[in-house]
N, C-alpha and C positions, 0 to 999 in steps of 0.2 A: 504493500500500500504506500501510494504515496505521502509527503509529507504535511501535514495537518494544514489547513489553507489558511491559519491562521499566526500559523510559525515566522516563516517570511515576514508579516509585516510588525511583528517583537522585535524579531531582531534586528531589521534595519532601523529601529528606531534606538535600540541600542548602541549600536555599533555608531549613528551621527552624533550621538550624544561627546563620542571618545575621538571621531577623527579631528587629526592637528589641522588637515588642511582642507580646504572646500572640492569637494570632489571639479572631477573635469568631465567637459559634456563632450566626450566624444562616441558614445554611443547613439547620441543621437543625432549627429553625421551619420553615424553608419547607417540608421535608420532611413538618412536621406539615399544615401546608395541603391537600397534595399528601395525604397519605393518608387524610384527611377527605373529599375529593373520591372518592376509591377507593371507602371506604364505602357515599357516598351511590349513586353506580351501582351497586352490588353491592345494595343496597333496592330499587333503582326496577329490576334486571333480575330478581329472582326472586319479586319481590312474589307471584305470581299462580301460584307452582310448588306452595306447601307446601301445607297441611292446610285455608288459606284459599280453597283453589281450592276445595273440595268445597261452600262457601259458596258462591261465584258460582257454581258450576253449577248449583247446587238454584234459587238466585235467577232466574238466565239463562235457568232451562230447557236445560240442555248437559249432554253427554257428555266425558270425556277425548276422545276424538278428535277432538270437535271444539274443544275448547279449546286443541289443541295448535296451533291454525292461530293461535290470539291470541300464543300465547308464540313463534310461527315470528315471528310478525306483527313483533317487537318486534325480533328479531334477523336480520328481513331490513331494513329499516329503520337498524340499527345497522352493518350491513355497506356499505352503500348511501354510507352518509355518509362513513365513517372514512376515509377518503384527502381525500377535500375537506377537511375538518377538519383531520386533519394538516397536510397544508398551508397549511390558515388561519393554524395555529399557526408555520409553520415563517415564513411569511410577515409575520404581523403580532404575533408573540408569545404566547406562551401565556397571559398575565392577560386577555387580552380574552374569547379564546375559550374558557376554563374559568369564568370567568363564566357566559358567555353559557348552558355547560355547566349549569352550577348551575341557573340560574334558569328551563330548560326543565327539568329534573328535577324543582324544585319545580311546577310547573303542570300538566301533567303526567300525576305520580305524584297530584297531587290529583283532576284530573278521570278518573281510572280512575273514580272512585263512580259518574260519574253516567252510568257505561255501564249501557244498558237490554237488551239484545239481542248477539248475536254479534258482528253488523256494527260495531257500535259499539264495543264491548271490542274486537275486531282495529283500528280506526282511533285511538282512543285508546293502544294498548299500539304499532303505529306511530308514533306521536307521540313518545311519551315513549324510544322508542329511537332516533330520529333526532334529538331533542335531546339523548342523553348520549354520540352518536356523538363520537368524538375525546378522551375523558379520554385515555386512556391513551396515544395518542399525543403528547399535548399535554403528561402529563407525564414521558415521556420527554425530550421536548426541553429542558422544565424540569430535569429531571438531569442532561442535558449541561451547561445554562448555569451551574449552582451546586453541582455537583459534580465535584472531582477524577478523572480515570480510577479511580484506585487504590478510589475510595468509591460506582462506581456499581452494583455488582451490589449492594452491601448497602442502599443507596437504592431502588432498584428491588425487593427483594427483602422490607425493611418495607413497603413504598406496598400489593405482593401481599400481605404476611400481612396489614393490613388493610382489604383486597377482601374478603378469604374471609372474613375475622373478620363483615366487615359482610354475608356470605351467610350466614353462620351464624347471628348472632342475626337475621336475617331472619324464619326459621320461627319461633320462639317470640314475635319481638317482635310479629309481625301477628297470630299466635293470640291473645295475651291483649289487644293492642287492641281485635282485633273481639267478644272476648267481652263489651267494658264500650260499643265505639261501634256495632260491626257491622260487616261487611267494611268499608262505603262508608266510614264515620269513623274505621276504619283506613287508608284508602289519603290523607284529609284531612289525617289527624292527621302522617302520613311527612312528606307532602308540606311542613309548614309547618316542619318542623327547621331545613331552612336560612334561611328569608329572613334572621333576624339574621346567621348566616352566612356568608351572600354579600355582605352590603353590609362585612363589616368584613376580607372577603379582598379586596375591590374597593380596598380605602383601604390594604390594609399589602401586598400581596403585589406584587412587581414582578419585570420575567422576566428582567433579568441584575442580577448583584452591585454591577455599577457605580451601579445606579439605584438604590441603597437607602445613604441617607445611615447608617446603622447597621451596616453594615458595613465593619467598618476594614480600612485597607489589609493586613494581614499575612493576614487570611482571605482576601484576591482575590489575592493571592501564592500561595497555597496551592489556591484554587480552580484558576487560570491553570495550574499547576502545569507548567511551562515549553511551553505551549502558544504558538505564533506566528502571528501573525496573519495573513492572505495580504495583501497588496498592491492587490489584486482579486479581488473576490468570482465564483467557476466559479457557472455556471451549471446547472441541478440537466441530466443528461443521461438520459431518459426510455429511448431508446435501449440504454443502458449499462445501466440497470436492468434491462431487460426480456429483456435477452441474458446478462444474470448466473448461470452456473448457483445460486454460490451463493444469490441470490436466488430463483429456484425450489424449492430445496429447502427453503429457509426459507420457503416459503408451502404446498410441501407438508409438511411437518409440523406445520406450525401449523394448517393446514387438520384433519389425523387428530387433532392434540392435541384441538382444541375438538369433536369430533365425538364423544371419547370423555368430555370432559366434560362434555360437555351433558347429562350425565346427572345429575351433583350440583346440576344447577340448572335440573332439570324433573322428569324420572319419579323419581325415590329416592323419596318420598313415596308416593308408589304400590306402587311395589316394596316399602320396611320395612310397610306398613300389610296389603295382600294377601299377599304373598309371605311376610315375615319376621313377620305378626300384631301390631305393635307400634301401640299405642294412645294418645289423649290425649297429655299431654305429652311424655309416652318420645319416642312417635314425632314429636315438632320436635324435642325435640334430637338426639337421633336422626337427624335428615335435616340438621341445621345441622353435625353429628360431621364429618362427611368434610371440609367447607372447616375444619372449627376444625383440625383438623389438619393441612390443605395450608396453609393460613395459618402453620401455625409450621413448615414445610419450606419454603415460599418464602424465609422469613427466613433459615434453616441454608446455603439454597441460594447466596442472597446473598451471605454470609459466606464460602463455600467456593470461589464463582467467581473473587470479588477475591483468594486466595489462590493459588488452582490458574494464576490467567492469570500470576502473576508467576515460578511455579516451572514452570509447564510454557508459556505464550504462548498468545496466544489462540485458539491452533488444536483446542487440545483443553480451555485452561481454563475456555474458552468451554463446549463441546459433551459433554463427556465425561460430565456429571453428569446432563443431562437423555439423553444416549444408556442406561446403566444405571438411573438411575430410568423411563423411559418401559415399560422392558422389564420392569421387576419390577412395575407395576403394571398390567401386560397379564398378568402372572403371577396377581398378587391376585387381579384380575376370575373368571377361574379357577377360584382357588380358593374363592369364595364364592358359585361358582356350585356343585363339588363338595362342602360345607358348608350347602347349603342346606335342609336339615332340623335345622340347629343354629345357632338368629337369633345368640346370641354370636357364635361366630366369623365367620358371613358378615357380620355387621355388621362388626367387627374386621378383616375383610378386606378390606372396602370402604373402611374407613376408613385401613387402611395403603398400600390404591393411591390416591387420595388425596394421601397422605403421600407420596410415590414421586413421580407422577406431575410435583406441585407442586414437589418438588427443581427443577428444569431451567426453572421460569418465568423467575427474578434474570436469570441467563444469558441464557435466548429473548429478554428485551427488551435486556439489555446489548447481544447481540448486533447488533439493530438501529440502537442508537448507535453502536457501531463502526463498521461496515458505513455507514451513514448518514450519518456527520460533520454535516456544518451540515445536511443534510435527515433529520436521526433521525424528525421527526414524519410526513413524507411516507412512509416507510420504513416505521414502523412502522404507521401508518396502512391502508397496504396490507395489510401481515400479517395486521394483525387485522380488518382486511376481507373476508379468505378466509377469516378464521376463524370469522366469524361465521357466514360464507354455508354453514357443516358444522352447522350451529345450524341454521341453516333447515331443512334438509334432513334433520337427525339426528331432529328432533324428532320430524314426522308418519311418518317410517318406522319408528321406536322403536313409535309406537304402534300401525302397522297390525301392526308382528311379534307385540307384546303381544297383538291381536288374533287373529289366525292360530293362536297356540300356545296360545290361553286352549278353554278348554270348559265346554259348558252357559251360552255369555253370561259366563265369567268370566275377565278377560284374565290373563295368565301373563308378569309381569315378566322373570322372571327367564331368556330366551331372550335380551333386551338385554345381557344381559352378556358374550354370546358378539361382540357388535357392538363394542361398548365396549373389550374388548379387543384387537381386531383393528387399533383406528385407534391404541391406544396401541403395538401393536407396530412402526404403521408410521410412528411420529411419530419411537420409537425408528433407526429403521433410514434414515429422512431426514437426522438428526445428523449422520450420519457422511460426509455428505459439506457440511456449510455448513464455510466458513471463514472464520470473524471477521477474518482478518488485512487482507483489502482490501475498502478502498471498492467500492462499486457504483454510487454517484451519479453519478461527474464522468466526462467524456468524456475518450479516451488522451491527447488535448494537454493537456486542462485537470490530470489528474493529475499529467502530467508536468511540467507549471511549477508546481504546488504544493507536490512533492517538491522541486523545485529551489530554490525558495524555503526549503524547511524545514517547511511546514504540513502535511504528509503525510511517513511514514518511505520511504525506497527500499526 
């Protein structure tokens, strides 16, 4: 079991009582590194969803249904990898492999242009998801190593608001590039943001606190934050994992979460422009709305996990907020589907499930740290493994129903909504049974001399 949710924030209060000197803030630089990297995945997975698709299809010669196989393309790919990954990270650090991260996102996201045909766009949009496979597990493990308990949902919970932020100005930023380069010199233009980027997180960013001569000793007191070290390193137990209930439940809801969000980062666009009528630029921001919003609920969510784990423990300060927000934005969906001859408020309502929805993100990944101890990136790696692989699956079945319910040749969004909220109901209803409180990694010997050491709570 892990350690009591209430320990961490004793002893850092302890411990500022006795430090000589003012801690340094450089963990949260790092944190800026870390949510730069967010961004960039968040450009290089929805490039191809907004107003910009309508360009490669005319170019392509394609249909939405068949472009859905390019955007599947990208997110079977991304699920494929994300356990390797994490574990690369967990293994060799996360500077190497967020790198490595970067610099297929840049290459990439550039040669999208010079897809000619189908085949090509679905091989290239595999590419570039199997090179950003592992941010997010990678930096979770980052937030373990330079961040206190007490400060990882709010860590985790910034890194998300600027995922979404960077899904949001997505749509408008590729509409007006392609308007001055063309799609292809839009996906050029994305693609070259980071090289300076990545050579100068190569030279300053390192994966624990000790390795950064710039961090003085009162911030690695306060990072440490009376953590103990083991003796010997448990070996990650695969076993354990795999017979975890709370492990299952955490991949099934994360499975239903991304199933119902894989709709703000493929069909909305479709849906505000047919369904809701909304044109030109209305309709990018418009479709960028819903993440700018989850993006400032990730952050609130944040804030409200690190609070709730110390007044109520991690069993529900973990879980509680992603269990009522999952279910109120199974509500929205709903109601913007009942709304849907009034584009205000179905947009507003899509935008507040959204908001709902993204409450419970801070937590879903904290959780995987908890749970996870020294294998967070294996851990979460997995999660978002399953989670992607509802991305695959969500996408082309979104659009054969779009199909089914449309008439006269014209498909009928607005029947995904009834999908959408169903996976959010059940993302809800999985919560209730994870429990942040114990490990899932180490086998019952290895737990139990880790506890007895002191590195694990009893």
């Amino acid at each position: 079991m892990s350690e009591p949710a209430t320990a961490p924030e004793n002893t850092v209060q302890q411990v500022n009582c006795t430090l000589p000197i003012k801690p340094t803030w450089e963990r949260w630089k790092v944190l800026g590194w870390l949510s730069c990297i967010a961004v960039f995945t968040y450009i290089g997975r929805i490039g191809i969803s907004g107003q910009i698709r309508e360009n490669i299809e005319s170019d392509l010669h394609l249909v939405p249904a068949l472009t859905a196989y390019a955007i599947s393309a990208f997110t079977l790919s991304y699920a494929l990898f994300e356990l390797p990954s994490g574990w690369l990270g967990d293994r060799f650090g996360p500077r190497k492999v967020l790198t490595r991260i970067v610099m297929c996102w840049m290459v990439f996201t550039a040669l999208t242009a010079a897809a000619w045909n189908l085949g090509s766009l679905i091989a290239v949009r595999f590419m570039v998801g199997a090179g950003e496979a592992g941010a997010f597990p990678n930096i979770a493990r980052a937030t373990r190593e330079w961040f206190p308990f007490r400060e990882r949902g709010l860590a985790q919970g910034f890194v998300w608001m600027m995922a979404r932020f960077g899904g949001a100005i997505t749509f408008p930023l590729l509409l007006a590039l392609s308007r001055f380069f063309g799609w292809r010199g839009a996906f050029v233009a994305t693609g070259a943001f980071g090289v300076v980027w990545v050579i100068l997180f190569w030279l300053r960013f390192r994966d624990k606190p000790d390795l950064d001569p710039k961090v003085n000793g009162a911030e690695r007191v306060l990072i440490a934050e009376g953590r103990i070290q083991t003796k010997k390193a448990a070996p990650l137990s695969w076993e354990t994992l795999f017979l975890s209930p709370t492990m299952w439940f955490l991949l099934l809801m994360y499975f239903a979460s991304n199933a119902g969000w894989s709709f703000f980062a493929s069909w909305i666009t479709p849906y505000l422009e047919k369904d809701l009528h909304l044109k030109g630029m209305t309709l990018a921001v418009g479709s960028g709305a819903p993440l700018f919003f989850g993006g400032i609920a990730c952050l609130i969510g944040g804030l409200l996990t690190d609070r709730l784990v110390r007044t109520w423990g991690r069993r529900w300060g973990r879980t509680l907020i992603g269990t009522i927000g999952y279910a109120i934005a199974g509500a929205m969906m709903l109601i913007a589907l009942k709304y849907k001859s009034d584009p205000p408020i179905a947009l507003s309502a899509i935008c507040f499930s959204s908001f709902a929805k993204d409450l419970g993100m801070a937590s879903t990944w904290a959780i995987t740290i908890d749970v996870g101890h020294s294998y967070s990136g294996t851990v979460s790696g997995l999660m978002n493994s399953i989670g992607n692989l509802a991305q695959v699956i969500s996408v082309p079945v979104v659009a054969q129903l779009a199909i089914w319910a449309g008439t006269h040749g014209e498909l009928n969004w607005n029947i995904s909504l009834y999908y959408y909220s169903a996976m959010f109901f059940i993302s809800s209803f999985a919560l209730l049974f994870i429990d942040a409180r114990r490990t899932v990694v180490y086998s019952a010997e290895d737990r139990n001399r880790l506890e007895s050491e002191g590195v694990l709570a009893r």
